[in-house]
N, C-alpha and C positions, 0 to 999 in steps of 0.2 A: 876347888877353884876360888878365885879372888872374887866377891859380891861384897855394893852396899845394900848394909841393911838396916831400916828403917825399925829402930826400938821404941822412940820416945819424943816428944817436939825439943827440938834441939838435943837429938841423940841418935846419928846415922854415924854407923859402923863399918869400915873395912872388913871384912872379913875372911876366915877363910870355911866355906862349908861343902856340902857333897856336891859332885859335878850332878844334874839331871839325869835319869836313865831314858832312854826312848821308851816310847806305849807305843802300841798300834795304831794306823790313823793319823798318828805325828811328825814331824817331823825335829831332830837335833839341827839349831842354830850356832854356829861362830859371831860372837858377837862381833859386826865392824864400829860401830860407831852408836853414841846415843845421846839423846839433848837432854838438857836442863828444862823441865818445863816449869810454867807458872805453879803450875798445881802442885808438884815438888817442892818449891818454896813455901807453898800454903801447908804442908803437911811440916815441913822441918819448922815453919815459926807458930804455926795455932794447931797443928793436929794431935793426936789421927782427925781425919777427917774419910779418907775411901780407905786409908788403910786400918784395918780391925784391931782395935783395941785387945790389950790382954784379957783372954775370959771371953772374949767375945769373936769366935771365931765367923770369918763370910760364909754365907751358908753352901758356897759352890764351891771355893778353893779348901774350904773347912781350915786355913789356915789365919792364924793371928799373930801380931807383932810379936817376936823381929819378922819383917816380912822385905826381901828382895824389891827396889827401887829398880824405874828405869820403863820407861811406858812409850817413848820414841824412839826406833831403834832401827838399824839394817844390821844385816849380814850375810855369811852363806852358808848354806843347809850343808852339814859336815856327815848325815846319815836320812835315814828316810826309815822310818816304821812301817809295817806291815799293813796292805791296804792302804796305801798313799801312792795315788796317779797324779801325771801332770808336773810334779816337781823331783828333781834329781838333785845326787849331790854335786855340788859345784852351782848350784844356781845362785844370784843375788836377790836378796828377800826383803820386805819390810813385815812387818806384823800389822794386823788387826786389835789392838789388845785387849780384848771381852770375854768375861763372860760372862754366858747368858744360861739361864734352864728349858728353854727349848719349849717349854711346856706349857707356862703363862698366856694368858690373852692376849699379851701386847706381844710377845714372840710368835705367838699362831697367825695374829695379822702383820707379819711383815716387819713389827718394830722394831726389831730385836734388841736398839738400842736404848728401849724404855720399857727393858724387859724387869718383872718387879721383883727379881733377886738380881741385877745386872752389877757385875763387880769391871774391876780393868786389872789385866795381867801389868803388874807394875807396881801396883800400889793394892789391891786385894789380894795378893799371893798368885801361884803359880810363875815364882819367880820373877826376873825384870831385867831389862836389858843394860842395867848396870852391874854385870854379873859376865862371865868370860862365855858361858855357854846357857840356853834356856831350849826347853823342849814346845810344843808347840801344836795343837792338832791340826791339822792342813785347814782347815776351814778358814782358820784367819791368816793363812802365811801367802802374800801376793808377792809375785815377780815382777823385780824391776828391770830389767833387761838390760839397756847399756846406760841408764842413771849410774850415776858416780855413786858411791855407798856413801862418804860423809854427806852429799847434797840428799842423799834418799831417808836419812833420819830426819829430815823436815818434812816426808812427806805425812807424816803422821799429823803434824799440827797445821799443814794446808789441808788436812782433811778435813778438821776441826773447820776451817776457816771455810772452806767449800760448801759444808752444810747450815752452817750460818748464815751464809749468803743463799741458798736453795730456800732456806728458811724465810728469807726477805719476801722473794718474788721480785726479786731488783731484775729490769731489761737493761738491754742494750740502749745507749741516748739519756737512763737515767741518772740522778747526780746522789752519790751515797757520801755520808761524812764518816767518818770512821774516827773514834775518841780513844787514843792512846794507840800509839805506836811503836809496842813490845811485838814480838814475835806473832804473837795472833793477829794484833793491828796490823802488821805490815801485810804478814800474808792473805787477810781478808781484804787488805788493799790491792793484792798481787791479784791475786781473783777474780775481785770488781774488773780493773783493770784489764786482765786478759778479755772481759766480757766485752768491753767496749763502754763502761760507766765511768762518767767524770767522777772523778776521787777525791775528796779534802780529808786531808787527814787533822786533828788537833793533837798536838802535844808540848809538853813543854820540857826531855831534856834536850840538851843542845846533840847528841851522836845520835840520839833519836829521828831527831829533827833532819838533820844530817842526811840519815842512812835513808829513812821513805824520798827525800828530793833524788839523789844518785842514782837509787833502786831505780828508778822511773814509775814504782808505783802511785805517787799522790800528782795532780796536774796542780793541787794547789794546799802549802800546808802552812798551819794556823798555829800563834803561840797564845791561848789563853792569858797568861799572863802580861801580855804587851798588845792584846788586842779583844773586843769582844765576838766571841766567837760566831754567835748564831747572827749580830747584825752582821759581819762579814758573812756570811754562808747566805743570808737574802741579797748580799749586795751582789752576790757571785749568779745567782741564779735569778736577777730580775723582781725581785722581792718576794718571789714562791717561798721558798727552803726546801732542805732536802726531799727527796723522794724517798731514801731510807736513811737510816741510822746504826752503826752499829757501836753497842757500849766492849772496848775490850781494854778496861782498865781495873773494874770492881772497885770506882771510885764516884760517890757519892756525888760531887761536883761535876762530873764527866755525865754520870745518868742524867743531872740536869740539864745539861748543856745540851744532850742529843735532843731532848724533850722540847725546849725551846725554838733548837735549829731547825727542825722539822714543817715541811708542811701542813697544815690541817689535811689529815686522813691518809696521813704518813704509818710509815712501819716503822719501828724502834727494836732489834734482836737485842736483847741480854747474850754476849758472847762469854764474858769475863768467869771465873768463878768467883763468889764473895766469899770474906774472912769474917765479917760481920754481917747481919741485917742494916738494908738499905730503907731512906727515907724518900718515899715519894709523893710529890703532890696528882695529887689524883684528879684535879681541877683542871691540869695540863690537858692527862690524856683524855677526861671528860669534853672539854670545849671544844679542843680539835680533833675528837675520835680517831685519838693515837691506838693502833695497837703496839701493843708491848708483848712480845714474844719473846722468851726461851727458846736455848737451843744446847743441847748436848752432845758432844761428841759427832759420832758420825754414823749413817747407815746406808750402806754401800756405795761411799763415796771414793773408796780406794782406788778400784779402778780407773774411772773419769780423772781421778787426780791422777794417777801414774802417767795418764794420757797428755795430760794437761802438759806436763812436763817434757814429757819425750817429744812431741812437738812444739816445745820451744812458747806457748803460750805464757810459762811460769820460769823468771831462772832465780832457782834457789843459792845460787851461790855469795849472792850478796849480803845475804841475811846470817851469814858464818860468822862469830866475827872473836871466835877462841875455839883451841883444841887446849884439851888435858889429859892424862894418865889418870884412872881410875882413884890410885893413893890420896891423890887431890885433889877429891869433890868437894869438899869442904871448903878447903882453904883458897883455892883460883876458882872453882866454880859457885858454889850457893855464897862465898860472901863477895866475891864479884857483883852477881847477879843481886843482891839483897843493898847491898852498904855503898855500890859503884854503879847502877844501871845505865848509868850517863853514860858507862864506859865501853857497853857490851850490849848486846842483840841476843842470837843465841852461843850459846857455847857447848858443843860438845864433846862427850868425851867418849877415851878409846882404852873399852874393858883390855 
């Protein structure tokens, strides 16, 4: 079967390598559809970064580069392995994309996703949904029921965005600012938004800009560069500032901006991942007892979010805004996304 594969930073491969066999417990996937993520990008321009260098294989997938891309994905289960209830063939699927050793302390309490060998099917091997077919142990394979399968490959990065927000402690009535309006920004705006939280988004390209007023997710959105952000975000909230912040840029000037906009004894999430080490003044969250929190990925957010969507609190379809054929990840997806962002939101493609 046709798979990218992930050899080298700036060296992802078409390929052609063995289809998956089914295991017990698993289930075979037909790929429908899979996105572009940031973290994608961050592996083809600085990495490896989750995907394992050569010699150095993940201690769970025990596999290392060239390693199968593709960590946002739907499809439909085309067989079902032995000891697998609850899912049939013909059902529509998204993935979980983890793994974890089950065995760790942060796995025994619940965490599984700060589990301390935790790799992502995608980018630590066990294949990726940039690949025609990927096998899968039931654990992580959720039903989408009648989600459209291109809109159900975003559910993987609203999920992302769901626990980021869990991660706040943002209510209903509160006012969250959200810094860059790439795919995570928007949907960690779709989010807020379904909760009932006034939204300010900051960004500055123009389709960006664009796409959060249309979406209906931001009730009010900012261009840094033609305005200053955090006096606007007092002027919008009576000269409080926000009640959360979320950075989904991994841009240095953005983490400041949250920092500033915020109220004393505000919440700040780190959504974004970085390509570099960040500089911060620590005098910020010292004066106003900012906390600053971390957040990764997600832990059993797939559910709620499937929900989310099926009753209409989230519509992903605005957020689409390219399909491709696999042959052309390169060339219309990662330097779209990379050299054009102005131009594109997400883009997915169709193994």
């Amino acid at each position: 079967m046709k798979a990218a594969r992930f050899h080298a930073r700036k060296d992802i491969r078409i390929e052609d390598i063995p289809e998956p066999e089914l295991r017990a417990g698993a289930v075979k996937i037909d790929v429908a559809w899979c996105g572009i993520c940031g973290t994608d990008l961050h592996e083809y321009l600085e990495g490896p970064i989750f995907c394992p260098a050569p010699g150095h294989p993940h201690p769970l997938s025990h596999e290392e580069s060239p390693v199968t891309l593709g960590h946002e994905f739907s499809g439909t289960v085309s067989d079902v392995g032995e000891g697998v209830e609850g899912l049939e063939v013909g059902d529509n699927v998204v993935v979980e994309p983890y793994f974890v050793d089950g065995t760790c302390d942060m796995c025994q309490a619940g965490s599984y996703h700060l589990c301390r060998q935790m790799g992502f099917i995608g980018l630590s091997g066990g294949g990726g949904g940039l690949s025609e077919k990927i096998v899968v142990d039931q654990r992580w394979v959720h039903p989408i029921g009648n989600i459209p399968l291109d809109e159900a490959a975003l559910i993987e990065p609203l999920s992302v965005a769901h626990h980021a927000v869990e991660r706040s402690g943002v209510k209903a009535g509160d006012v969250a600012l959200v810094g860059g309006s790439g795919p995570i920004g928007l949907l960690t705006a779709a989010v807020l938004k379904g909760m009932g939280v006034t939204t300010i988004i900051s960004e500055l390209t123009q389709a960006r800009k664009e796409k959060a007023t249309s979406s209906g997710v931001a009730d009010h959105v900012l261009d840094p560069s033609k305005e200053d952000v955090p006096a606007r975000v007092r002027e919008l909230t009576g000269g409080a500032g926000a009640d959360v912040a979320f950075e989904c840029a991994g841009v240095n000037a953005v983490l400041d901006t949250m920092l500033d906009a915020v109220r004393p004894g505000a919440v700040v999430v780190n959504v974004s991942i970085w390509g570099a080490p960040a500089t911060i003044d620590m005098q910020k969250i010292v004066l106003k007892e900012i906390d600053l929190r971390g957040t990764i990925a997600y832990v059993r957010d797939h559910p709620a979010v499937i929900r989310m969507v099926q009753e209409g609190k989230v519509d992903l379809k605005p957020f689409i805004t390219g399909r491709i054929a696999l042959e052309d990840l390169v060339e219309q997806g990662f330097d779209t996304l990379i050299n054009h962002k102005d131009t594109a939101v997400k883009v997915l493609v169709h193994p």
